[in-house]
C-alpha positions in Angstrom: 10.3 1.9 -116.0 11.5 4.8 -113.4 12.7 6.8 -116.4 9.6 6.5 -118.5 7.5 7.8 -115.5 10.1 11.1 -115.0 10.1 11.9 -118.5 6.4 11.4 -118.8 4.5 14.2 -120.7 2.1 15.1 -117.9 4.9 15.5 -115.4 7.1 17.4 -117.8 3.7 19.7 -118.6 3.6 20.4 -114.3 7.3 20.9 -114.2 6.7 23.7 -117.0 3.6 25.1 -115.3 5.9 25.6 -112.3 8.6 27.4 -114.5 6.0 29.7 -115.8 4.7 30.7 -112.2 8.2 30.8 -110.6 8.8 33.2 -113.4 5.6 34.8 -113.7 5.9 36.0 -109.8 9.6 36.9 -110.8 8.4 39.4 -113.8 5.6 40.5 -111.4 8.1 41.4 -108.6 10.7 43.1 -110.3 7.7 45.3 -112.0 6.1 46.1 -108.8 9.8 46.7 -107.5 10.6 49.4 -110.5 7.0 50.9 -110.2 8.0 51.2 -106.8 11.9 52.5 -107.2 10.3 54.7 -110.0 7.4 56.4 -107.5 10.2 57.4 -104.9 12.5 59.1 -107.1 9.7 61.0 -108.1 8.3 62.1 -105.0 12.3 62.6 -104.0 12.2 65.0 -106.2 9.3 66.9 -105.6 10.2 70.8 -104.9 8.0 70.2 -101.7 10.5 67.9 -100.3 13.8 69.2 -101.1 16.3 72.1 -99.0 16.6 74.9 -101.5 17.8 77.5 -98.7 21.0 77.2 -96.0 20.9 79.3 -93.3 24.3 79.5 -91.2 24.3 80.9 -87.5 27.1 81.1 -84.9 30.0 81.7 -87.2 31.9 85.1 -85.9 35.4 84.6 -87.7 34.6 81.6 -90.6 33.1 83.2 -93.7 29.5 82.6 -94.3 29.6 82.3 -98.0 32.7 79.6 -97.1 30.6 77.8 -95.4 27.8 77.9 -97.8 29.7 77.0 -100.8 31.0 73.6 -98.8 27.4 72.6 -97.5 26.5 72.7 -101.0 29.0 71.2 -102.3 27.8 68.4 -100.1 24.2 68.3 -101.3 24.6 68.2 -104.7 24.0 65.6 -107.4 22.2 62.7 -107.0 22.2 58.8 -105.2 22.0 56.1 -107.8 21.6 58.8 -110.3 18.1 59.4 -109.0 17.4 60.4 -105.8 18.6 64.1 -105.4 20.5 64.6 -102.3 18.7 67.7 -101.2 16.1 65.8 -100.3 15.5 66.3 -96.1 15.0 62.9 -95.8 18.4 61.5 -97.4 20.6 64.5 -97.0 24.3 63.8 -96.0 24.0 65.3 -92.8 27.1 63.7 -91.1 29.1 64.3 -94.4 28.4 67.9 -94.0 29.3 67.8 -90.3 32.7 66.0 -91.2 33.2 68.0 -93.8 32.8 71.4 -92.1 34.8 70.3 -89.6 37.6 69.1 -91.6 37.8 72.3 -93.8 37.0 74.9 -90.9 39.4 73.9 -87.7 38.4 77.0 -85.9 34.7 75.4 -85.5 34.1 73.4 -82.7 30.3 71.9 -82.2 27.6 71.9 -85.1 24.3 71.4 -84.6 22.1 70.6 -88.3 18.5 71.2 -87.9 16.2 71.0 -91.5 13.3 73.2 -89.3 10.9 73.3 -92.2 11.9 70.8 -94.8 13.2 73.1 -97.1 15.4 74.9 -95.3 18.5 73.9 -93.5 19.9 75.7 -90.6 23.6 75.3 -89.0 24.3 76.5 -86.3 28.2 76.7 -85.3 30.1 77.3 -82.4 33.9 78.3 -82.9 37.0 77.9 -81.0 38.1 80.8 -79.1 42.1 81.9 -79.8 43.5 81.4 -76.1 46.9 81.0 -77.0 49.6 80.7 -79.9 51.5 77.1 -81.1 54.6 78.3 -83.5 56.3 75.5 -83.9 58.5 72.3 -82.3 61.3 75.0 -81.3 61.3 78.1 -80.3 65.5 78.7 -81.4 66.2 80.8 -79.1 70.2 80.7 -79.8 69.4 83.5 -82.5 66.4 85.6 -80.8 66.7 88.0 -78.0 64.6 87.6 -75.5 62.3 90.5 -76.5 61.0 88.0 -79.1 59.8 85.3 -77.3 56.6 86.9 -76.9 55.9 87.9 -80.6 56.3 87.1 -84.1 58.9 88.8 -86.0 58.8 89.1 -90.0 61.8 86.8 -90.2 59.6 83.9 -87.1 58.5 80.7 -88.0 54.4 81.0 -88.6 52.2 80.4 -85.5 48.9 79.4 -84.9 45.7 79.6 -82.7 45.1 77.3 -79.8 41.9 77.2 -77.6 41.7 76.5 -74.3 41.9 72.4 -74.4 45.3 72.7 -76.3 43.6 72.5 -79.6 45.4 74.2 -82.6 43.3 75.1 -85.4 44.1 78.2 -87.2 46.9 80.4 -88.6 47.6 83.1 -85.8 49.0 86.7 -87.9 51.8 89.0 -86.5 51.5 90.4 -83.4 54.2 92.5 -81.1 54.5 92.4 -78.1 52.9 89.5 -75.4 49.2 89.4 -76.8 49.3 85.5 -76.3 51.0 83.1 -74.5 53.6 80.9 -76.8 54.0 77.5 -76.7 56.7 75.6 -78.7 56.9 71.9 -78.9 55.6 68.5 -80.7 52.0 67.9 -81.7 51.1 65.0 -79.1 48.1 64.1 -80.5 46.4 64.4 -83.9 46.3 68.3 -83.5 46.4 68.5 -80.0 49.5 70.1 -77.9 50.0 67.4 -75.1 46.4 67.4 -74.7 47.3 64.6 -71.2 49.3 67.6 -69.7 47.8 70.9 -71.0 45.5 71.6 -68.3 48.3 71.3 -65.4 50.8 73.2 -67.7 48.3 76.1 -68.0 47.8 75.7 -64.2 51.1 75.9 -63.1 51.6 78.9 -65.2 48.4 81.0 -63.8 50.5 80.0 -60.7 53.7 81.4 -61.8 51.8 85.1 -62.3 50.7 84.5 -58.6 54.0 84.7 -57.5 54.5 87.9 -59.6 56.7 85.9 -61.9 55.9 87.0 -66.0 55.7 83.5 -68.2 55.6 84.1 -71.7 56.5 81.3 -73.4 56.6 77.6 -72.6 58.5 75.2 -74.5 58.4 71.2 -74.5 61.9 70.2 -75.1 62.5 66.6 -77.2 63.5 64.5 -73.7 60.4 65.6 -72.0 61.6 69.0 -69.8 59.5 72.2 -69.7 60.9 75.6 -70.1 59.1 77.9 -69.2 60.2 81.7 -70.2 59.9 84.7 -68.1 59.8 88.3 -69.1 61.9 90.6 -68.0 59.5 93.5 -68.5 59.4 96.1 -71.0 61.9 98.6 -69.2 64.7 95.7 -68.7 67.4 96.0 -71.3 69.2 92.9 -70.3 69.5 90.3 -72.8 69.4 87.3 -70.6 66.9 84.9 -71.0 65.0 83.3 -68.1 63.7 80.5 -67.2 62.0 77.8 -65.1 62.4 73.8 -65.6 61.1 70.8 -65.1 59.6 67.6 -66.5 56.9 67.4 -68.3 55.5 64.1 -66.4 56.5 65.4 -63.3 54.1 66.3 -59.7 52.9 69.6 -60.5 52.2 70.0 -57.2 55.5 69.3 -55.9 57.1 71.1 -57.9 55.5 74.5 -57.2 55.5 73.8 -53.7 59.3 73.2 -54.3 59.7 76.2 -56.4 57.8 78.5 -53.6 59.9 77.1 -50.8 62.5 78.3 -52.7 61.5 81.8 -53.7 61.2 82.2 -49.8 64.1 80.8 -48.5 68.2 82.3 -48.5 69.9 82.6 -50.6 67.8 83.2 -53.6 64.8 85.1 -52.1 67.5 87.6 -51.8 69.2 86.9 -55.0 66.1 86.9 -57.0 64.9 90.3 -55.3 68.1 92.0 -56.1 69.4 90.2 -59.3 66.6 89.1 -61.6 67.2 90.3 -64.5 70.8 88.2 -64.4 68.6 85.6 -63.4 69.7 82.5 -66.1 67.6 79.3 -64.8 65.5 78.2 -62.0 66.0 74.2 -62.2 62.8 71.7 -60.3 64.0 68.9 -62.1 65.3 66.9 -59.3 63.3 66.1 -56.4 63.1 68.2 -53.6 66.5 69.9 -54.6 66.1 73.1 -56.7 69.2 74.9 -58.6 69.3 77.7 -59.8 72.3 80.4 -61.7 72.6 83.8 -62.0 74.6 85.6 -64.6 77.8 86.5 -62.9 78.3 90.2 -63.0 81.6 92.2 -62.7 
């Protein structure tokens, strides 16, 4: 009797009349959803409504057309196949940042402003060269000493640092001292111990204080700091100098040690009268500073 009444024709007739409305709202959505989907890529692809100029400011040393070519790059084509991505509304903005960024070291801040819907404006800001990176080791068992502060043809490449310890771009040839050298590991991503760099750039300001000439600085694998010295340009010994201690060590202490030093016998006098035999100023341990001369005949 229960089956007759489910499988009656009136109730069979509503269950249909059901179907056909869920159905009939199912056609009438997916309509009004493609009339809709159709609409936008239409108006996202109005002329009105999409950047048909770039305009790059800021950029001193990166190329303009460079730049240009990889913002573009960026905006072209299509999402889904339909919505054009020059539209101001949709454009890849962090893409382009990332982008730029990634393919351009030497820029530092961007700023992406579409000021009148058509155009888009970049505006740059680029990392100033403070210093030079050339690599993990300086090897100095086969250069004289007049080379620590330039490239020769035969050098390892070097490269451009800014004042955070950030190395971004390939440095050319220069003679002579132009900028100070650092040699060592990459500490982090492209960073040169980006923890210690500001007390390592302090400590050697300090060192030209004292009338002492740093010129290179090099990170050893076990965690000392060598710091080079020039001899000037009228020396013609072929000694190098230097100054260590560790990298993780009291900045502070240490030049206080090293200036105690400087001012007390027996090297205030050695170190007036025999510089430039002057092998190694040593702050690694504690309080107690050592220090060797080149013995002379």
């Amino acid at each position: 009797m229960k089956r007759n009444i489910l499988s009656s024709p009136r109730l069979l007739e509503l269950k249909r009349h059901r179907r056909r409305v869920i159905l009939n709202k199912i056609f009438i959505a997916l309509i009004g959803f493609l009339a809709v989907f159709s609409l936008s890529a239409y108006l996202f692809r109005l002329d009105s409504l999409n950047i048909t100029e770039i305009q790059i400011n800021g950029n001193k040393v990166v190329a303009t057309e460079a730049l240009r070519e990889t913002v573009e790059e960026q905006i072209t084509g299509n999402y889904f196949w339909l919505f054009p991505k020059t539209n101001f509304l949709i454009y890849p903005q962090h893409k382009i940042e990332i982008e730029l960024k990634n393919k351009f070291k030497r820029i530092k801040d961007i700023f992406i402003n579409d000021k009148n819907i058509k155009t888009l404006e970049i505006s740059l800001t680029e990392r100033e060269a403070k210093y030079t990176w050339c690599g993990i080791t300086p090897e100095l068992a086969v250069k004289p000493p007049s080379s620590l502060g330039g490239l020769t043809a035969n050098d390892q490449p070097c490269y451009f640092m800014d004042e955070d310890g950030y190395i971004f771009d390939g440095a050319p040839y220069f003679s002579g001292t132009v900028y100070f050298k650092f040699y060592g590991p990459q500490s982090s991503g492209s960073y040169f111990f980006k923890q210690n760099f500001k007390q390592l750039i302090a400590f050697k300001d300090i060192l030209l204080g004292l009338g002492l000439k740093p010129v290179t600085l090099y990170v050893t694998s076990n965690g000392d700091v060598e710091i080079f010295l020039s001899k000037g340009a009228s020396s013609r010994s072929t000694v190098e100098s230097k100054i260590i201690f560790k990298l993780e060590a009291d900045l502070q202490n240490v030049i206080e040690n090293l200036e105690a030093a400087l001012n007390t016998e027996p090297l205030k006098s050695k170190f007036k009268n025999k510089y430039s035999s002057l092998l190694y100023i040593d702050l690694r341990f504690g309080n107690k500073v050592y220090d060797k001369f080149l013995e002379t005949p």
